[in-house]
C-alpha angles and dihedrals in degrees: 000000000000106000116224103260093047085050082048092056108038084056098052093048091047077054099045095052090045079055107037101223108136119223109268123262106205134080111309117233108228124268131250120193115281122217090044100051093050092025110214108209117059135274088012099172088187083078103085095043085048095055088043095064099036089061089041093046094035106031126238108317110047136169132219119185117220127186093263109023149019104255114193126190121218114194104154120097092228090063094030081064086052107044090045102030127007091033103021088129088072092066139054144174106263109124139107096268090060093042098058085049103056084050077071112020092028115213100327124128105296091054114031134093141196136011091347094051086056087046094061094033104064082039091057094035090092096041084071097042110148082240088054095042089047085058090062094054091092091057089040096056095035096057100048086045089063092047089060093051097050084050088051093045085055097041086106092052103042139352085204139101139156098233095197090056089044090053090046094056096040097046085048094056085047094050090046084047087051111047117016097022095234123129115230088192094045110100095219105053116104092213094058104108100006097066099040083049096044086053102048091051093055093039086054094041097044089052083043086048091045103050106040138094108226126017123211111236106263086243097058102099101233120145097253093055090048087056094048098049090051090054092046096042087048094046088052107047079049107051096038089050097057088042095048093039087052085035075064101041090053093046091055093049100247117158118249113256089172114095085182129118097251084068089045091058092038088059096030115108132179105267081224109038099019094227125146129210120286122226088262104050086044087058099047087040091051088042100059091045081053099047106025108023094056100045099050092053092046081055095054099045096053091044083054088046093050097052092044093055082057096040103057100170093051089041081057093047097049083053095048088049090051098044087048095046101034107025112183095325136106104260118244125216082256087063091061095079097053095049083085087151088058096049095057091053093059100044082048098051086040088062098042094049111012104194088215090053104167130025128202130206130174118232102224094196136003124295158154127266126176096343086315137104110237113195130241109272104021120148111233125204119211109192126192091173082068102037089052096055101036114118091212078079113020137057113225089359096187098049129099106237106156083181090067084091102050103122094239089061083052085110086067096072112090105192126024082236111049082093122059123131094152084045117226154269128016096344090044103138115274104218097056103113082048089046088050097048090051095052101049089051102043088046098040084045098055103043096049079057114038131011113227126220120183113248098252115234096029117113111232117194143150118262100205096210118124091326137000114278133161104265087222106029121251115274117198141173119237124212128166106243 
């Protein structure tokens, strides 16, 4: 009988020669275990513990050997600043992970490479200008403001609340406001449901598709395919509706009374060629804010919330600060830069759970990482969840010290990229500075408003899919201060 680890290797070699990619000849970098690390099933919440001790027991560049590729693990800052800045041609985006999610978002920002990566990108850059951002803080602030009302109205019915399902649904309003100017909590707009429930389908299928080890073809008729073809169908029909009905508007000459993003990319141009955005690049652009923009800072906000319910005495001072800053008015994007406390929240809660907790690249020929070869055609994993918690770099690295990034603590940061939750260099996200607005004033909002008490009994842990979400969801209590 053929033991585990020989099956292991016959396989890899058979994939290696489909693919043509010769073993590597250098020095090896060691091996951590393998299921768990990527775990193959879905949801495996091992994962993150697995990758943890293999960098602590194997150092900061680790393999693992799957079936049908080399895997290696980065977890120190110096390669980190390879791999994502100074050497970031040697490696591209063609990998599993990507390609489950243009299956969703197309080719925009989040999942495209090369010369036509560079293309959009310097056409959607304006589009995110602080100027531009600052204009959204109305609509920010607005819409969160309505969610707490809604919470106050329901205080006699119920002091509970899931906050990850409460972020979803705020941070979902905000991205409609934003670029595509509908309201999903206005009872007249025909995107309202539709659209909550369209994006929650595909959110839940690309982390299905990602994680596991065989995909049905679209056209069988399981249930899950059925659901996914109604959400896409629904997010398209949507989407292009609104493109071709403001395509219509422009061709007539009629002035532009949208401040959205949608508008920003219409009228944006590449500053060499001149060209705009096709119908098809808009939709994939306008699909991957949707699907990806407004998850990761959910995700964000209820891991915020959740360290606040356990953290009283910060939760206290971050209502004293917006009650100070913002007094009994709506904030203003001038505000954002006085809610320091709130700042450093959210830079504390986007170290302990990164919503983009692991990124993939792709290695296009043989090098040399971190004094080891790493052979064409490895995946690499790049993961901040890690980085962020590793106590090579960080002083009490598990614990939750918002003051850590106070700017007179800067000495304690060892290396420029031991930090990076929007990631780095050239392919840093886009919407960070927009991701980062939103946050501060929903949190400061909600705090100078409510204290938040975790729900006691219930288990609270990361599910490392796409992005890093609470497995369960985060129950609170609400109270008015």
């Amino acid at each position: 009988m053929i033991d585990t680890t020989t099956l292991t290797t016959v396989l890899r070699r058979a994939a290696r020669r489909v693919r043509g990619t010769p073993e590597a000849t250098g020095r090896r970098a060691p091996t951590g275990a393998t299921v768990p690390m990527l775990g193959l099933r879905a949801g495996s919440r091992e994962r993150l513990q697995a990758m943890m001790q293999a960098s602590l027991a194997n150092g900061h560049v680790v393999r693992f050997e799957l079936p049908w590729i080399t895997a290696h693990m980065i977890t120190h800052p110096d390669q980190i600043e390879e791999v994502l800045i100074s050497r970031h041609r040697e490696f591209d985006k063609k990998t599993r992970g990507y390609d489950k999610l243009r299956e969703f978002l197309g080719h925009g920002l989040l999942t495209s490479d090369g010369d036509f990566w560079l293309r959009q990108r310097r056409i959607a850059q304006p589009a995110f200008h602080k100027k531009r951002v600052d204009g959204f803080v109305g609509q920010m602030a607005q819409a969160t403001d309505d969610m707490l009302d809604r919470w106050d109205r329901e205080l006699s019915v119920t002091h509970e609340r899931d906050v990850a399902s409460e972020m979803m649904r705020l941070t979902l309003r905000i991205a409609a406001l934003t670029l595509l100017s509908s309201d999903t909590e206005s009872n007249g707009s025909s995107i309202a449901e539709p659209i909550g429930r369209a994006v929650t389908t595909l959110v839940h299928e690309a982390n299905h598709r990602i994680n596991e080890l065989v995909t049905l073809p679209d056209h069988w008729p399981t249930r899950r395919n059925r659901e996914r073809k109604v959400a896409m169908d629904t997010l398209d029909g949507t989407v292009l509706g609104i493109i071709e009905a403001r395509r219509r508007a422009l061709g007539r000459g009629e002035a532009a009374v949208h401040e959205d993003l949608l508008q920003m990319f219409l009228e944006a141009t590449d500053a060499d060629t001149g060209a705009r955005m096709n119908d098809q690049q808009l939709r994939d652009e306008i699909m991957t804010m949707f699907l990806a923009g407004h998850e990761t800072t959910a995700n964000a906000l209820t891991w915020a919330l959740y360290l606040l319910g356990k953290s009283p005495h910060v939760a206290r001072a971050l209502r004293d600060e917006a009650r100070t800053v913002l007094g009994d008015r709506a904030p203003t994007a001038e505000d954002v830069g006085k809610l320091e406390l709130s700042r450093r929240v959210v830079s504390e809660a986007l170290r302990l759970y990164p919503p983009v907790w692991i990124v993939g690249r792709s290695t296009i020929h043989e090098l040399e990482l971190g004094g080891y070869t790493i052979p064409a055609r490895s995946l690499l994993f790049v993961v901040p969840y890690i980085t962020h918690r590793h106590p090579d770099f960080w002083r009490d690295p598990e614990g939750f010290d918002p003051d850590r990034f106070a700017p007179e603590r800067k000495g304690e940061m060892l290396h420029k990229h031991q930090y990076f939750p929007f990631i780095a260099g050239p392919r840093m996200c886009i919407g960070a500075q927009f991701a980062m607005h939103e946050s501060i004033l929903a949190l400061s909002q909600i705090t100078r408003r409510f204290r938040v008490s975790l729900v006691p009994g219930q288990i609270i842990e990361p599910e490392p899919m796409i992005t890093l979400r609470p497995a369960h969801g985060v129950r609170v209590a609400l109270d008015r201060w």
